[in-house]
N, C-alpha and C positions, 0 to 999 in steps of 0.2 A: 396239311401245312408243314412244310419245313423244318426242321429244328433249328435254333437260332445258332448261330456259329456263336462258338467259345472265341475270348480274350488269347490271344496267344500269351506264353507265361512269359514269354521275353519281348522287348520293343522290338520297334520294329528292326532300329538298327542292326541289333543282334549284340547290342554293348558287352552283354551278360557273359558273351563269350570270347570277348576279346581277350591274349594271351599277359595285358597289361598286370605285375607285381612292384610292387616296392624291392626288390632282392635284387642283388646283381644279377646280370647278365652272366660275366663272365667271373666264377668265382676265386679263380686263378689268380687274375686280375685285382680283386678286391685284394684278396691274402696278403699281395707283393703291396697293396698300398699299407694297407693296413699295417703290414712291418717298417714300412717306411714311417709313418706316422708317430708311430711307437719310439724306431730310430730319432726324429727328431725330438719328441717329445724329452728324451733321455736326454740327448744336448741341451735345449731349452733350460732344463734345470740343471745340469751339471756344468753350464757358464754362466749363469744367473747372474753372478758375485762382477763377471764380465762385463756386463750390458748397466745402463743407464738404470734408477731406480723408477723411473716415471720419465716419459718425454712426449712432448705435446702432439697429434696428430695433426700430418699437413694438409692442405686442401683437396690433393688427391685421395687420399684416405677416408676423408671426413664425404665427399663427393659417394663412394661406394653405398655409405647407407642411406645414402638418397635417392638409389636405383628404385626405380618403378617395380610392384611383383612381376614375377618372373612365369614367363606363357611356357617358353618351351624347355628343354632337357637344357643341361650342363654335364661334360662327363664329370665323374666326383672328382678325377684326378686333377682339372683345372678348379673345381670347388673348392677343394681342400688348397692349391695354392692361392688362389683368395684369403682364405682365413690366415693361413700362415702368414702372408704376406700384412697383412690388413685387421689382423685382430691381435694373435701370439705378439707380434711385434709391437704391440701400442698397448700393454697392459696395466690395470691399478697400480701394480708393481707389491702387493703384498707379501708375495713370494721371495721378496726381495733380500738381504741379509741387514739393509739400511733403510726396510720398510719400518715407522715409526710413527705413524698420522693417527691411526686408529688403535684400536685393540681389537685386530686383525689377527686371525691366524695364519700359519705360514705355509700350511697343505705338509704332502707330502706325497710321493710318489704310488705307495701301495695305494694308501688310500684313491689315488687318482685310478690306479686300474681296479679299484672294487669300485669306483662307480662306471668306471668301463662295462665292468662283467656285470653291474647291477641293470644298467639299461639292457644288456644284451636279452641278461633271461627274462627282462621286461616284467614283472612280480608288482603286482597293485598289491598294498599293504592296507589295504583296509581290512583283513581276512582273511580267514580260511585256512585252509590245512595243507602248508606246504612250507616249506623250509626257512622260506622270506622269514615270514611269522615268527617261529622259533629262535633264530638268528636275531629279532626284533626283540623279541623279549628278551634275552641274555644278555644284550648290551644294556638294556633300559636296569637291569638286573645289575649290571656291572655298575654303570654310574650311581645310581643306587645304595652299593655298597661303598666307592668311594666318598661319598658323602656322609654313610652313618648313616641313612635311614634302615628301619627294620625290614627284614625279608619280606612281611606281610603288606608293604607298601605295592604302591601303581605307578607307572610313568606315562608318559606317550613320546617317541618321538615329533620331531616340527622343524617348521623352519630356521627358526634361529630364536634368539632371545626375546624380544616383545612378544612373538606368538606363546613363549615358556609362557611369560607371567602373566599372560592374556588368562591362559590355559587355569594357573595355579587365583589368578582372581578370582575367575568366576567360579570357580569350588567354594572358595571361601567365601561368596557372596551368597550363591544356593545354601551351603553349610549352615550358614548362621542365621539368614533370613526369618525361621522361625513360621516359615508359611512352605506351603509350595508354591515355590517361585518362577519355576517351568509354567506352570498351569494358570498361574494369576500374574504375571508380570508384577515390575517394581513400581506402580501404581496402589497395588493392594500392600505396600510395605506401613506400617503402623508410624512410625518416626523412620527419616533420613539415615541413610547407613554413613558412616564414617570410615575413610581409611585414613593412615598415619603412616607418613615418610621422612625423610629427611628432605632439605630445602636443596640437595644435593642429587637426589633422585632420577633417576633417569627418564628423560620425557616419554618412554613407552607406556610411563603408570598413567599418563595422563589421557593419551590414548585410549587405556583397557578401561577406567572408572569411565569415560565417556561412550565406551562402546557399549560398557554394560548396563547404560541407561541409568547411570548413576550422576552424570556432570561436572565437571572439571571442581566445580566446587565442592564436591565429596570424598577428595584429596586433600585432606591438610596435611601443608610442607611443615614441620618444626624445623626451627632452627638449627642449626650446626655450629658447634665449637669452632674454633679457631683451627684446631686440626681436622675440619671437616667431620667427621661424625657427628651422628644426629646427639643434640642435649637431653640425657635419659630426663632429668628435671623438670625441661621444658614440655616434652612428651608426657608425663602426667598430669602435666597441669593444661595440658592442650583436652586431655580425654576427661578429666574431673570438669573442664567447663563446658563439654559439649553433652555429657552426660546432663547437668543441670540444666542447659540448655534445651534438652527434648530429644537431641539425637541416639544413636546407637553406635556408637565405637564397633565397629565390627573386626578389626584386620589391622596389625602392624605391619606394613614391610620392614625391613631390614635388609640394607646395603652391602653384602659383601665385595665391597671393591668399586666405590666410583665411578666414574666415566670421567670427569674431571682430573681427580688426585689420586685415586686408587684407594682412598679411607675406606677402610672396613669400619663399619658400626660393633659395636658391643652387642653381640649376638648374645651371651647370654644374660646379660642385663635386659633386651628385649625379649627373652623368650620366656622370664619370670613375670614383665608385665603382664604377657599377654596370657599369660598362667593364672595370673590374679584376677585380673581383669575378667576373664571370659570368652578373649579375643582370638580368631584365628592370628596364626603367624608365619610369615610369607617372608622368605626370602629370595632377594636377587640376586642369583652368585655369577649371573652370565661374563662377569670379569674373572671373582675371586673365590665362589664353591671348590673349585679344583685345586686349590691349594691347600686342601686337604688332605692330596696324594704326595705333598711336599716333605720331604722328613724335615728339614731345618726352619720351617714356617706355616706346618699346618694348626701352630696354637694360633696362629692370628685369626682362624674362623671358627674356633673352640664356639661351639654352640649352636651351629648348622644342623645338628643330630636331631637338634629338638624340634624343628623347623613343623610344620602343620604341610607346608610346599613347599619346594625348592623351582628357581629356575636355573638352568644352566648351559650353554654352551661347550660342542664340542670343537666345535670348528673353532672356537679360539686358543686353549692352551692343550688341548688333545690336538692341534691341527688339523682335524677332520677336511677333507676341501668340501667348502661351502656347498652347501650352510645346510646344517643341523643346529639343534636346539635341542633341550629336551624338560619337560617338567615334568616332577617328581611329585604325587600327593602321600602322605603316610596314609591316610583312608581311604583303601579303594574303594569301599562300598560307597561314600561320599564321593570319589572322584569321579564312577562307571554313573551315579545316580542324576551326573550332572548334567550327562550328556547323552548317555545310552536311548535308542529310539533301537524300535524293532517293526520296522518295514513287514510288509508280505512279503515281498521279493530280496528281503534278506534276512531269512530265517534259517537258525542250525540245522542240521541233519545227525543220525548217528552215525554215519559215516560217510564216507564220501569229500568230496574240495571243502563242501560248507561244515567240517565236524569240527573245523579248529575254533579257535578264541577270533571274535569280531576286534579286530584294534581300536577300528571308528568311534565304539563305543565309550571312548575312554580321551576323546576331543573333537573337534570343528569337521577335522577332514575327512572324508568320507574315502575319497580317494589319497591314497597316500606313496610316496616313491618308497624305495628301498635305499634308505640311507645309513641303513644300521649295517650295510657290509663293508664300506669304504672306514670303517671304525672298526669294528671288529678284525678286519684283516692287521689293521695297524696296530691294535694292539697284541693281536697274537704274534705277531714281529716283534715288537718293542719288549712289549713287556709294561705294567705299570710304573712298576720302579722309573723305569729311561723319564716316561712322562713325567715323572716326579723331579729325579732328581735337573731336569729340563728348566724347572717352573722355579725350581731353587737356584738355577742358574740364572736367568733372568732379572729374580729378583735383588741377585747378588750385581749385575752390571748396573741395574738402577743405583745401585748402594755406589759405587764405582765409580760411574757419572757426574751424581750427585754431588761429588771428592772432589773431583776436578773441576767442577764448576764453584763450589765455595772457595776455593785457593788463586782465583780469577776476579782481580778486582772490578773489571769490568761487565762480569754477568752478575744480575740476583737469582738465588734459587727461591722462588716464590716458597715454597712448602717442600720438606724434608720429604721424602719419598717413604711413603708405608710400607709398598708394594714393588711395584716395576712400573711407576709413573714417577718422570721428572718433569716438572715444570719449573721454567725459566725463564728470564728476560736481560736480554741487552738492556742495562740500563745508565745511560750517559750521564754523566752528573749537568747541572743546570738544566734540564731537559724538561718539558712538558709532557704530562700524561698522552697527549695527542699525538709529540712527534714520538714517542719513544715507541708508542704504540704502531705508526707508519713506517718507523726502525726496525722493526722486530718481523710485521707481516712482509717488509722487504727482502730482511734475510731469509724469513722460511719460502719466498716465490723464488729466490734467488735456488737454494737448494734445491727445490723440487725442479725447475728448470733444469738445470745443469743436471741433473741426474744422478745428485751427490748423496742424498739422503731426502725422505720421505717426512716432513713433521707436518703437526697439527697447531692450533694455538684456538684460544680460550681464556675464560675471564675466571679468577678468584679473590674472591674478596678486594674486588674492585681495580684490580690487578690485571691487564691483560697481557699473555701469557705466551710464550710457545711452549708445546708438551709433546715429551716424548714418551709415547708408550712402548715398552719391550716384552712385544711376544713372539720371538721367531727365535725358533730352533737353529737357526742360522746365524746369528749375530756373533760376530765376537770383541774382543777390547779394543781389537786395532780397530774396527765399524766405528764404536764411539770417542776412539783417539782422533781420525779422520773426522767426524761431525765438530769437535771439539775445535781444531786447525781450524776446519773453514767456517764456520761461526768467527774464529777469532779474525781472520782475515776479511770477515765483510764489516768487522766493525767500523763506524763509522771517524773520518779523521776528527782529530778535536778543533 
């Protein structure tokens, strides 16, 4: 009998050996675009101050990302005029010097080529023994120290700020649980967990307590003072009735910095309840943590040190370009315990790629980018200090704005600015809450239209609002003498 013919190890087509790569062809070619890119990328930002803050994309534009995927080649150098033409050109406009909508950061150049160079050498940061890594911890290590926690603390970097305090929840909810909570889910919890925010809080919390199978109703909002900070008063007497109640008070947050108004809560008046209490203590500095590196305003977050977590943001007043995040736990063996899982197929070695520290272990992603070089490069440029004294400049144009807006009998300033949030309102006399409010959302479309400036608007105490938030390294008095002018000029006639 015959022997039976073998499988050939390749189809039949011969696929296996097609000379088909991702890499240029011609790499001559690539280098000259590549400089070119670079070239514009350098104008893009050095006439910024030039160009429109935001302008609406026109039906050609809007038509490109309706194209069907794409079957065959494009050369990159028609690619790349696409995007220039059709993306660079139609941006959020954060970058901007009159971006004011959000609490945005404003990028910056290095940091943009360290995420250049960081896709290049392409570094998965879930692990292992290689430079990524080390670089990763040093910055986690920097922020760290600018906040005041101790050396023997954990971080992870992330995405941006909900992923932080996603991050720093679920520590605190494993921490305190008082079972193993991995192993038996929050079914096997004895009494309801509790956390405690201000009514002011940012709706990421409401998110992470829902994620963590905890339910929106496992969030109590306390009230807020008149200057938005949470009522330390009310907060004990929210915990002394859920205590009686059956529940478990588990977790304070603490608000460094608004979304709203920019109110910092009394960090160290929460970090003694939760001393008393029992309670982990969670802060969300993703506005205001960094104002810690401020010389002329770092008492306003006096009490961040004592933190149990921190969440924080670099990409907004480090300008990081988007988006980084980072949380901070002071108990690594709590923070590694919350998350750490040890696969077969990713297990240490003594030496070799797998000898380094696994990162994953220490949050959600398993797969992680290398975002700690586009930070790290910008601060070995800068320096801490620049970023400091940055943040104290900011919060001095708020203070500035805020001037010129009380000396203006036609604007109100909703709330004195804590931070580097103004909030304001055209407000006409005889007027209803209704139109002044269709007054106000017409002025800020009127801005963002025109390309004048960038605002946001929102309600306080019943109050709706336009707010301006200043985080960009770029701003300066004439930016806010100009918003000023033409705010004044779209008022409406009497």
């Amino acid at each position: 009998m015959d022997a039976p013919t073998l499988p050939s190890p390749l189809p039949p087509s011969g696929i296996g050996n097609l000379p088909d790569t991702l890499d240029p062809r011609d790499w001559g070619a690539t280098s000259a675009l590549a400089h070119r890119i670079v070239d514009d990328a350098v104008r893009h930002l050095r006439e910024v101050r030039e160009r429109p803050v935001w302008q609406p994309m026109p039906e050609p534009v809007q038509a490109l990302f309706r194209e069907p995927l794409p079957d065959g080649p494009m050369p990159v150098e028609d690619v790349y005029g696409l995007v220039r033409d059709n993306v660079l050109a139609y941006p959020m406009g954060n970058i901007h010097p009159r971006f004011w909508s959000w609490f945005m950061g404003a990028g910056n150049f290095t940091g943009a080529l360290g995420d250049f160079l960081a896709a290049v050498q392409g570094s998965n940061l879930g692990g292992g023994s290689h430079a990524a890594v080390l670089m990763d911890q040093q910055v986690v290590g920097w922020l760290r120290e600018m906040v005041g926690l101790p050396a023997s603390a954990s971080g992870t970097l992330v995405s941006g700020g909900s992923m932080a305090n996603l991050i720093g929840l679920t520590v605190a909810r494993n921490a305190m649980a008082g079972i193993d909570l991995r192993e038996l889910g929050v079914a096997a919890l004895e009494r309801p967990m509790r956390f405690y925010a201000s009514d002011q809080v940012h709706s990421c919390h409401r998110k992470a307590v829902e994620a963590l199978g905890l339910g929106n109703r496992a969030l109590c909002r306390v009230r807020s003072g008149p200057d938005c900070r949470i009522d330390i008063e009310a907060l004990r007497a929210a915990i002394a009735l859920d205590r009686a109640d059956g529940f478990q008070p588990t977790c304070i947050i603490g608000t460094a910095g608004t979304v709203n108004s920019g109110a910092v809560d009394d960090l160290v008046a929460l970090a003694e309840i939760a001393a008393a209490e029992g309670m982990w203590f969670h802060v969300d500095g993703c506005i205001g943590a960094l104002i810690a590196i401020a010389p002329e305003n770092a008492w306003r977050v006096k009490g961040i040190e004592r933190a149990d977590s921190v969440a924080l943001d670099p990409h907004k007043w480090l300008h990081a370009p988007f988006a980084l995040g980072c949380a901070l736990v002071r108990d690594r063996e709590k923070h590694r315990g919350t998350f750490a899982v040890s696969p077969e197929y990713l297990q240490g070695t003594a030496r070799g790629i797998a000898a380094g520290d696994w990162l994953y272990e220490y949050g959600l992603q398993t797969t992680r980018s290398f975002g700690a070089l586009k930070l790290w490069m910008a601060l070995k440029e800068h320096g801490v200090t620049t970023f400091g004294r940055l943040i104290d400049r900011n919060i001095a144009q708020a203070t500035y704005l805020a001037s010129l807006m009380k000396a203006e009998p036609a604007l109100e300033l909703v709330m004195e600015p804590e931070v580097n949030i103004v909030c304001f309102r055209v407000a006409p006399k005889g007027y209803d809450e209704d139109r002044n409010k269709r007054i106000n959302l017409e002025i800020m479309l009127r801005l963002q239209e025109t390309g004048v400036a960038a605002l946001s608007d929102t309600t306080i105490r019943g109050k709706h609002c336009l707010r301006v938030a200043i985080c960009n390294h770029r701003t300066r008095l004439d930016d806010l003498d100009l918003l000023m002018s033409e705010v004044l000029k779209a008022l409406p006639a009497n």
